[in-house]
N, C-alpha and C positions, 0 to 999 in steps of 0.2 A: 742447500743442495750440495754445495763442495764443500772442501778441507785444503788446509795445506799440508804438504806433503814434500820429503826430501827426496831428487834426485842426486847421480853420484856419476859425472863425466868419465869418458875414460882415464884423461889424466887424474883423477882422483878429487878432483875437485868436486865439492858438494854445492847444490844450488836449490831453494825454494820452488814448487811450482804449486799451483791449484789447479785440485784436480776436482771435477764434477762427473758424479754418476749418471745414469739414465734411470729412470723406473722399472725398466725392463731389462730384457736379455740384451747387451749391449749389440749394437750395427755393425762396429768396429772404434776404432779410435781418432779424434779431431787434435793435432798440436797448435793450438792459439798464440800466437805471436804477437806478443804486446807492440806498443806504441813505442815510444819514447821515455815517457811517463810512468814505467814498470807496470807490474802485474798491480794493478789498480782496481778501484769499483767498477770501473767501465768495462774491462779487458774478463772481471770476475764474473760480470752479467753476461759478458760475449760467450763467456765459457758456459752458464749456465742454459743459453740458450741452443747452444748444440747438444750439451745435456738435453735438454727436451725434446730433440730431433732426433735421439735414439744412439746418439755418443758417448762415448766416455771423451771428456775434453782434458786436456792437461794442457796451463799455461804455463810454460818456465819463468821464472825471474833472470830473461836473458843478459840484462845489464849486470849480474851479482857482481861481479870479475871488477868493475869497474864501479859502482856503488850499489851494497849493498842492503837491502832489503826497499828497496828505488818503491815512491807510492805516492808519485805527484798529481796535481790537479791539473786544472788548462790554463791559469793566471799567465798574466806577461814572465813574474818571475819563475813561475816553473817553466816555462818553454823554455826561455832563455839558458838556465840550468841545466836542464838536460839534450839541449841540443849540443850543448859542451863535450857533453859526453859523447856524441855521435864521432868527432874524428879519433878517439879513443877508441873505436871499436876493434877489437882481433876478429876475421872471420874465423881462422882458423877456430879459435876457441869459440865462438858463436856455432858452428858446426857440431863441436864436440856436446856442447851444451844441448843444440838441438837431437843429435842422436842419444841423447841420456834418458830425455823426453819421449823420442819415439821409441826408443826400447821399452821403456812403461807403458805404452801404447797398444804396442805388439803382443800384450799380454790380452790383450780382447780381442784380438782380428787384425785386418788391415788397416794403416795409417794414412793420415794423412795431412796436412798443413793447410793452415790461413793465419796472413797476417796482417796487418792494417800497418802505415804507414813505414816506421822504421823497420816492420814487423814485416811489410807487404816486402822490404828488398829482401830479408829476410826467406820469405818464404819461394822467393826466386832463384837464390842461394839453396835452399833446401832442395828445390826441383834441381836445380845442375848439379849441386856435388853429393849431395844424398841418393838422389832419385828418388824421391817422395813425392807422391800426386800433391801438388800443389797450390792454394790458389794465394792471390796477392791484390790488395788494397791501398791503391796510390803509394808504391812502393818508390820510396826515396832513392835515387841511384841508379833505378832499372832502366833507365831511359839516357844514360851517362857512361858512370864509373863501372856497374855493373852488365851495361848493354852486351858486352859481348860475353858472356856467361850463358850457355849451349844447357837447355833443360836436358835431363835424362827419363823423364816422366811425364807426365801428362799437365799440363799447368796453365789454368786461367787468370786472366788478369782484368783489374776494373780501375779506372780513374776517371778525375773532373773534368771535363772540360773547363772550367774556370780556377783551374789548379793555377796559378803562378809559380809556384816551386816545381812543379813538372812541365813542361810547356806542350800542346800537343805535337809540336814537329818534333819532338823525339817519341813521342808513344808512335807517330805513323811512321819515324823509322826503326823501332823495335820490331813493332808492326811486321816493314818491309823485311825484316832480318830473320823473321818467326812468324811466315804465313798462316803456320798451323797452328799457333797458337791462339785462341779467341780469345781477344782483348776487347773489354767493355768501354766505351765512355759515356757518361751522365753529365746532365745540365746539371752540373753541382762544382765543389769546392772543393778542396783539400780536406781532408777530416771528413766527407759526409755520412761516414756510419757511425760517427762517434756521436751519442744523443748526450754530450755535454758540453762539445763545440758550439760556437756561432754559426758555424757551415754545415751544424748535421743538416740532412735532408732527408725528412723520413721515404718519401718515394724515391729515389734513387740508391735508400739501404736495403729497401724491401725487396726493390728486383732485384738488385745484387745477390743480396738472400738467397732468392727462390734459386738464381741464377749459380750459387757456390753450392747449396743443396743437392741441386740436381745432379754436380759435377759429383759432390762423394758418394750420392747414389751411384752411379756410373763406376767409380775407381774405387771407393773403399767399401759402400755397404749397405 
């Protein structure tokens, strides 16, 4: 169903993303936000699957800047490896990266963002300094380093209650800090949409699902 395809940052920088069709006359456009783990099998089927919900998906290969062409699995030593890479991240350049993507986007309609874990602060990022309808999935940071970060769009959020790396007293004060924002949480894990984890949990990916659907029906299409 998709290709890879080259984006081109405004600083000039060139970066991989997959990009998947819809069958039809596109909705608008989905930016999928990988994991840790890069634009992967897992991150290629996420993409594929909003391709069938009437999107055009493009996922960036957000980490290029930092290791390029990234396509790990979920073994101890890939987590390890690429959580390495997480205090290396530049927002700045994560930003630019992300608007390369939704300028590709914006060639079908209205945009919008979802991203799953590293993906998910990501796409939190996305809502406050892009202003891009956004949603986010057990987003690493949002509940921290990036708490105070003020969306300029519309932006739902979903995590585990049995998250250990997010604890819930900072999701109820995110929460407290962003009434308006609807925040999910599921009897689940860290990773529970990822169906290659230990901790996916197909019922708590499914209403997410329905629940992120609805939201781009609403803001993009």
């Amino acid at each position: 169903m998709g290709e890879m395809i080259t984006l081109k940052a405004a600083d000039g920088f060139s970066l991989p993303a997959y990009k998947a069709m819809p069958s039809g006359t596109p909705r608008g456009a989905i930016v999928v936000n990988m994991e840790i783990f890069g634009v992967n099998a897992h991150i290629r089927r996420d993409a594929d699957k909003f391709a069938k919900h009437g999107y055009v998906a493009i996922a960036p290969q957000l980490f290029e800047r930092l290791s390029p062409g990234l396509d790990a699995g979920y073994t101890a030593d890939d987590i390890a490896k690429c959580r390495a890479l997480i205090p290396n991240v530049n927002w700045d350049n994560t930003v630019k990266d992300l608007e390369a993507a939704i300028a590709e986007g914006k060639k079908y309609g209205k945009v919008g963002d979802v991203g799953y874990c590293w993906g998910g602060a990501a796409a939190w990022v996305c809502a406050s300094r892009i202003g891009i309808p956004s949603v986010g999935y057990y987003g690493g940071g949002t509940t921290s380093a990036l708490a105070n970060l003020k969306p300029k769009a519309p932006v739902e959020l979903h995590y585990g209650a049995k998250d250990q790396m997010i604890p819930l007293d900072g999701v109820r004060k995110l929460q407290a800090a962003n009434p308006d924002v609807p925040i999910f949480v599921y009897d689940a894990d860290h990773g529970f949409n990822c169906d290659e984890r230990p901790s996916y949990n197909a019922k708590a990916s499914e209403i997410a699902l329905q629940r992120t659907l609805a939201f781009f029906a609403q803001h993009v299409g």
